[in-house]
C-alpha positions, -999 to +999 in steps of 0.1 A: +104-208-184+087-203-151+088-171-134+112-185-108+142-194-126+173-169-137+171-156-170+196-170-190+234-158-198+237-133-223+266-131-249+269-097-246+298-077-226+307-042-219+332-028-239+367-027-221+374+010-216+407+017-229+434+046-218+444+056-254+437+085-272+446+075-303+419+094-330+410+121-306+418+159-307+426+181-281+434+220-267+450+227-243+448+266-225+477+278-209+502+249-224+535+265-219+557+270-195+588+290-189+622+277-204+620+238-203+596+237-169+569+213-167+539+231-155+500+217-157+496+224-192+523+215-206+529+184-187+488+175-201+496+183-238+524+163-237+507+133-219+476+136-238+499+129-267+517+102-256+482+086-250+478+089-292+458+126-286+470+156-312+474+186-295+463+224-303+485+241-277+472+274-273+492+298-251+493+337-245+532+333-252+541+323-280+571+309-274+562+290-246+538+272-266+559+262-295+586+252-270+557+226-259+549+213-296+588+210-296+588+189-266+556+165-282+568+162-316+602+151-302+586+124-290+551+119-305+563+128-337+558+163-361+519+158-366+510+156-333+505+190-317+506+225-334+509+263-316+486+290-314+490+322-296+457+335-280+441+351-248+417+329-240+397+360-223+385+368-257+359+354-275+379+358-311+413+346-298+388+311-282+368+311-317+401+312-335+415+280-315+388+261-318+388+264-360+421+255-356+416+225-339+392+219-368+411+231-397+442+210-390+430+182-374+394+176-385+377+174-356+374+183-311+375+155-283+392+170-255+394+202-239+415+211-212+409+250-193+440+256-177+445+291-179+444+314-146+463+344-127+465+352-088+451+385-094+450+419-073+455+417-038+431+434-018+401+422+004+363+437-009+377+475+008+404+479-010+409+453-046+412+475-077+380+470-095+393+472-133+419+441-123+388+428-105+373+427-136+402+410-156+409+385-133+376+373-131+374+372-173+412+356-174+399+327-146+364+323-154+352+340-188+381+319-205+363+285-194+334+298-207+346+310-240+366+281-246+339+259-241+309+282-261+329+271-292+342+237-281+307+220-273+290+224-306+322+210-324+323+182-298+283+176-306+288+173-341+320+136-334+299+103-335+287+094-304+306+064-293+293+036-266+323+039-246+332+075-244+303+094-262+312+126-278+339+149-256+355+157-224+363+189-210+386+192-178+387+225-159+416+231-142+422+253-112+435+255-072+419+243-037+414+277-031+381+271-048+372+248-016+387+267+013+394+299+030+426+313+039+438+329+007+450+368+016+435+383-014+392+382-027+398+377-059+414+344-063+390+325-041+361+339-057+371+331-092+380+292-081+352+285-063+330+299-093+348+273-115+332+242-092+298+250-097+305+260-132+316+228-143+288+210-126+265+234-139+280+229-174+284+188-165+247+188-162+241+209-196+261+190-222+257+153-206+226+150-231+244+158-260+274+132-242+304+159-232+316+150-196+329+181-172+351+179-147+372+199-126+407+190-113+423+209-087+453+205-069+482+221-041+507+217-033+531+220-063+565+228-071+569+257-088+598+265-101+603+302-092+590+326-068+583+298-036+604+302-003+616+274+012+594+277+043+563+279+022+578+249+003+584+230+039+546+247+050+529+231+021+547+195+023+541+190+057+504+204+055+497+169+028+488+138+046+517+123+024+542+151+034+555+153-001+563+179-030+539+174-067+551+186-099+532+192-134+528+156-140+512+147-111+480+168-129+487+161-160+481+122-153+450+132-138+439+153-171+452+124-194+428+101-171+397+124-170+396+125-210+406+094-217+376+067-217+384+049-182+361+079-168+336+072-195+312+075-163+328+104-145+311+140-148+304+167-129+334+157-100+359+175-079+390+156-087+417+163-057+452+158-070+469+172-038+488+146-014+454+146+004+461+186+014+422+191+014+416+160+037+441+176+061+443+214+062+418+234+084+386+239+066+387+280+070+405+305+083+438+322+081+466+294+079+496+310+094+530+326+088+537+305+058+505+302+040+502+279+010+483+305-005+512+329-007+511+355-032+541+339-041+525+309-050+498+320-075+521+336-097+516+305-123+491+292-143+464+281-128 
């Protein structure tokens, strides 16, 4: 063959990424809601396993956790997800989650940092240091932890061609991008979360564990909102519309699933294009979608 002419077809293809989840394991912090609500985690656990996933749902409340395996198993069946109760701002309670993870199911795949508070009010004069201190463990330690026992359990899986050997999905608001919130806290902690997950994107990559952070606003929150900061936050999206729990949760399912085998290290806006629209800075007015009233959830 001269040097001129094409080299000749190959039989080989890529594999076909696929969107199930059938084999993998996954956690899920902050994966209850209150009453029947669909909030982020809940609305992810119960995605991820309707995808084919089994589900640890780990939950500071109890109940509200084992109201979520309720919801799965009515519909994924009784295997598919189990409760644990645990603050994910201590290393034990994250240790403990992650062996349970292993002990029931066998294995890790998927994890999914969802847990987060609003915090003290205050600006860098006046914030109470000791809830300083616990909101930055409750927003950003938690990630860590979960992830200092997730990783090696995700290093020890088979590294497979298509989605090599685990996903992790950090969770948290736009406020990690943009100004405007009236409190330090909150801001601070989400915007350490974006260069944490690239940070830890970059770390495990080697070893085949993709990071990624998913944030989102406006939601619907189903207590605590006005209805002019509802009506602010619509009309502040590009398509002037209200998102709910499953709006994220689709984007989680999507982020651990293998049809972002080559997605790491991304900001992933799930937001009606609110960050595409909204003033980059400053205070946003009367009826701020950064209400104190509107970080009452999980984050």
């Amino acid at each position: 063959m001269s040097k001129d002419e094409p080299s000749p077809p190959t039989d080989h293809s890529p594999p076909r990424p696929s969107h199930s989840l059938a084999g993998r394991v996954a956690i899920v912090t902050g994966a209850g809601s209150q009453s029947s609500g669909i909030g982020n985690g809940r609305a992810a656990a119960i995605l991820l396993a309707e995808a084919g996933a089994r589900v640890v749902c780990a939950d500071i409340n109890a109940a509200w956790a084992a109201h979520t395996v309720s919801m799965i198993a009515s519909e994924s069946g009784d295997d598919a997800a189990v409760a644990v109760q645990a603050d994910v701002a201590k290393s034990g309670d994250c240790e403990r989650t992650v062996n349970v993870a292993l002990s029931r199911f066998g294995r890790l795949d998927i994890l999914i940092n969802n847990v987060g508070v609003g915090g003290p009010q205050g600006t860098a004069v006046d914030v109470n240091l000791g809830e300083w201190a616990r909101g930055l463990e409750i927003n950003v330690t938690s990630m860590m932890l979960m992830a200092k026992y997730a990783v090696p359990a995700m290093e020890r899986n088979e590294r497979r061609e298509v989605s090599g050997r685990g996903a992790i999905v950090n969770i948290a608001s736009v406020a990690g991008l943009i100004g405007g919130t009236p409190m330090l806290l909150y801001p601070t902690t989400k915007g350490a979360i974006v260069n944490m997950t690239r940070a830890m994107a970059a770390h495990h990559a080697p070893a085949g564990i993709r990071v990624n952070w998913m944030l989102y606003t406006p939601m619907l929150y189903s207590r605590g909102m006005s209805t002019e900061v509802r009506e602010a936050r619509r009309e502040r999206s590009l398509l002037k519309t209200e998102g709910n729990g499953w709006d994220t949760g689709a984007a989680v399912r999507f982020l651990a699933s293998d049809e972002a085998r080559w997605i790491t290290g991304v900001i992933l806006p799930v937001d009606a294009g609110t960050t595409a629209a909204i003033p980059q800075g400053g205070a946003l007015g009367k009826a701020n979608i950064f209400s104190t009233l509107d970080v009452r959830s999980k984050l």
